[in-house]
C-alpha positions in Angstrom: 6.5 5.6 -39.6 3.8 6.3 -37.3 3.0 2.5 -37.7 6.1 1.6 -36.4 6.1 4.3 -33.5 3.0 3.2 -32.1 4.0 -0.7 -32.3 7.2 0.4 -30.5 5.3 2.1 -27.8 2.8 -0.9 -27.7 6.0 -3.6 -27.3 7.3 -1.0 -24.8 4.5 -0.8 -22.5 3.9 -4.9 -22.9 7.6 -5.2 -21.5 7.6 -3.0 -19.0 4.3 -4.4 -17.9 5.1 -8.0 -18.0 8.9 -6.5 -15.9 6.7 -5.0 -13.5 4.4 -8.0 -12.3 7.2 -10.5 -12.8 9.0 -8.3 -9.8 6.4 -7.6 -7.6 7.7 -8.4 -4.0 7.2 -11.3 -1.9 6.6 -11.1 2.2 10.1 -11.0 3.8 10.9 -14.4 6.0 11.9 -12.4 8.9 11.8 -8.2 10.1 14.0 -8.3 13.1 13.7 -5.3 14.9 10.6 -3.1 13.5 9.5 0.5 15.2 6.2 0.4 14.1 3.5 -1.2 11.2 1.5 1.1 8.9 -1.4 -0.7 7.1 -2.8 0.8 4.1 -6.7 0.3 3.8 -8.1 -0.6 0.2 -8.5 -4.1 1.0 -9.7 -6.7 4.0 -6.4 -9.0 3.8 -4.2 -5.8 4.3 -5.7 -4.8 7.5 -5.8 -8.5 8.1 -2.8 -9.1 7.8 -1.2 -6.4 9.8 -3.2 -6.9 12.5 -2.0 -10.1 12.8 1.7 -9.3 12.7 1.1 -6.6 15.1 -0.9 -8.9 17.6 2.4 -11.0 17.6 5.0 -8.9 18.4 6.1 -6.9 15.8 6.5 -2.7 16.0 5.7 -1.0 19.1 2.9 0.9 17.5 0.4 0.2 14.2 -1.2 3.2 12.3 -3.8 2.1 9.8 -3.9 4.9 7.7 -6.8 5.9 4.6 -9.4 5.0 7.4 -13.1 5.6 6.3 -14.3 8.9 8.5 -17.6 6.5 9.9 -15.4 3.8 10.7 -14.3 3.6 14.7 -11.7 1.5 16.2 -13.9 -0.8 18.0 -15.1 -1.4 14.1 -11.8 -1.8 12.8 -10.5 -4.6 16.2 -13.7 -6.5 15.2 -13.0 -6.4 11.3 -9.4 -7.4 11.5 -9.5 -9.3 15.0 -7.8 -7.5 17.2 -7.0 -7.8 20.3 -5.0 -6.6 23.6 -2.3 -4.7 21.5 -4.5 -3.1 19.2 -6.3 -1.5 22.1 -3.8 0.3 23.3 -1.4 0.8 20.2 -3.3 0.8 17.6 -3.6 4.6 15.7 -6.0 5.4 13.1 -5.4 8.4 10.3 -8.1 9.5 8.5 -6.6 12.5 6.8 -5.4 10.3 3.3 -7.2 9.6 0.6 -4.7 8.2 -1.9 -0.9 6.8 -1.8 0.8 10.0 -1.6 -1.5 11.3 1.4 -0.8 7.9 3.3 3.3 8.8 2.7 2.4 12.0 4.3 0.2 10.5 7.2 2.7 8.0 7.7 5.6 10.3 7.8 4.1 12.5 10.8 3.1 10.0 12.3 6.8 8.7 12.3 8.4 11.5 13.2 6.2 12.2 16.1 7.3 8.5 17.5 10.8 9.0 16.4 10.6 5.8 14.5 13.6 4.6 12.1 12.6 1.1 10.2 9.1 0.2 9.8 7.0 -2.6 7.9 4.4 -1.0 4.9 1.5 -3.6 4.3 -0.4 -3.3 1.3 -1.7 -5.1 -1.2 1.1 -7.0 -3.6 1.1 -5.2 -7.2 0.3 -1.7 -4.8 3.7 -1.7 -3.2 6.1 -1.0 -5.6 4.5 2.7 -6.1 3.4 2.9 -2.3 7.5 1.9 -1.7 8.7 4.8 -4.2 6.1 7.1 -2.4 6.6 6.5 1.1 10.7 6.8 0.7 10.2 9.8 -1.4 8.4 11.3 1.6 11.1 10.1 4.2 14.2 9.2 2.8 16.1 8.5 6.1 13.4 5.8 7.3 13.7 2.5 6.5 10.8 0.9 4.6 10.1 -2.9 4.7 8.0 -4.1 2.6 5.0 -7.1 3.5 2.8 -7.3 0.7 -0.5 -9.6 0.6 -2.9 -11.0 -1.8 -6.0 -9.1 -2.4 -9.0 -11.0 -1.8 -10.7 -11.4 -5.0 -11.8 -14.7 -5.5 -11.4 -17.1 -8.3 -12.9 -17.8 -12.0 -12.5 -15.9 -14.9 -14.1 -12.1 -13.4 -11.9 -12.4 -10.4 -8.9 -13.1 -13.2 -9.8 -9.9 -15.5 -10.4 -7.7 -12.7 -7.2 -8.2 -11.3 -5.8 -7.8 -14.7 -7.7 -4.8 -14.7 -5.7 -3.4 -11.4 -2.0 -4.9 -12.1 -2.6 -2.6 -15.4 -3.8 0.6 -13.4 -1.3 0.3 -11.0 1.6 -0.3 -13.4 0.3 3.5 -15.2 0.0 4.7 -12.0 3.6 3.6 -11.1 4.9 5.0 -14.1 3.5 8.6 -13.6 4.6 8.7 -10.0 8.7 7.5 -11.9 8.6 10.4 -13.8 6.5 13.0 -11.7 9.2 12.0 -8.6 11.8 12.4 -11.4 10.7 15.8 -12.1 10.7 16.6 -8.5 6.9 17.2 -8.3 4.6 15.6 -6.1 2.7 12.6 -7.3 -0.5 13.2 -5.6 -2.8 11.3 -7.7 -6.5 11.0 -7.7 -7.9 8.6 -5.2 -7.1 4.7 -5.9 -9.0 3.3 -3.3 -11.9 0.9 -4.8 -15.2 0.7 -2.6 -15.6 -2.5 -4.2 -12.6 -3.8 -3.1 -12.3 -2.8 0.3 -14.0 -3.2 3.7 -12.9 0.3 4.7 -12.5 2.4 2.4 -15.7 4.8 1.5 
């Protein structure tokens, strides 16, 4: 009996796993009107590619939020390439150190602009529990989703580490299902890797 339990929970997991990265989001072809960007630091190509979108046109305002405390704007335009826009719109929190503090950043920072829709960049297999977080925190904002690629190389150590992350993040998204479920607050430990990321500490 506990045989068959344990190979139930096993073909369980494997399916929700394999449900989970077959779903993960692609980058929308267009935004039309967007209020404002909020980048996620944790990895180069999600400040990157923010940046970038911002520098174009999109959002009146871009909050990178999660940023290391030693890390300075003029650090940050010269990481990501910034330019005009950034010097004037750009807004750095430092207050969050895992998902659920950057929903909470975001939020006030939101509600002091008064903004309604706005684009979330993160990393790909991230953004389906930084999506459930962020609309948990504001349910009346829109949340458009622009996931990117972590930059992680190639060959086979590249391959098992991100493995290694799609499974952590699929738990991860799993507890904060049933903790928002419960009502409680899914503030879960920090999830930012130094290894991974430019920024983070």
């Amino acid at each position: 009996m506990l045989k068959w339990l344990l190979f139930l929970v096993v073909v369980a997991y494997g399916a929700g796993f394999l449900a989970f990265t077959s779903h993960l989001p692609k980058p929308p072809r267009t935004l039309g009107h967007v209020d404002g960007i909020v980048a996620l630091t944790g990895g180069g190509m999600r400040l990157d590619m923010a940046v970038a979108l911002f520098e174009r046109g999109v959002g009146e305002r871009l909050l990178i939020s999660g940023v290391n405390l030693q890390a300075t704007k003029q650090d940050l335009k010269k990481i990501a390439h910034g330019k005009r826009r950034f010097d004037c719109c750009a807004d750095l929190g430092y207050a969050a150190e895992n998902t659920f503090g950057n929903a909470k950043e975001a939020a006030a920072w939101i509600r002091f602009h008064h903004y309604r829709r706005i684009v979330l960049v993160t990393s790909r297999y991230h953004m389906p529990r930084s999506v459930m977080e962020f609309r948990d925190v504001m349910p009346d904002v829109k949340v458009i989703a622009y996931p990117v690629d972590p930059d992680n190389g190639r060959g086979f150590p590249s391959r098992f580490r991100n493995l290694k992350a799609l499974h952590s993040e699929y738990l991860k998204y799993l507890a904060v299902t049933l903790l928002t479920a419960a009502g409680l607050e899914p503030d879960l430990d920090r999830d930012r890797s130094a290894a991974e990321s430019r920024l983070a500490p």
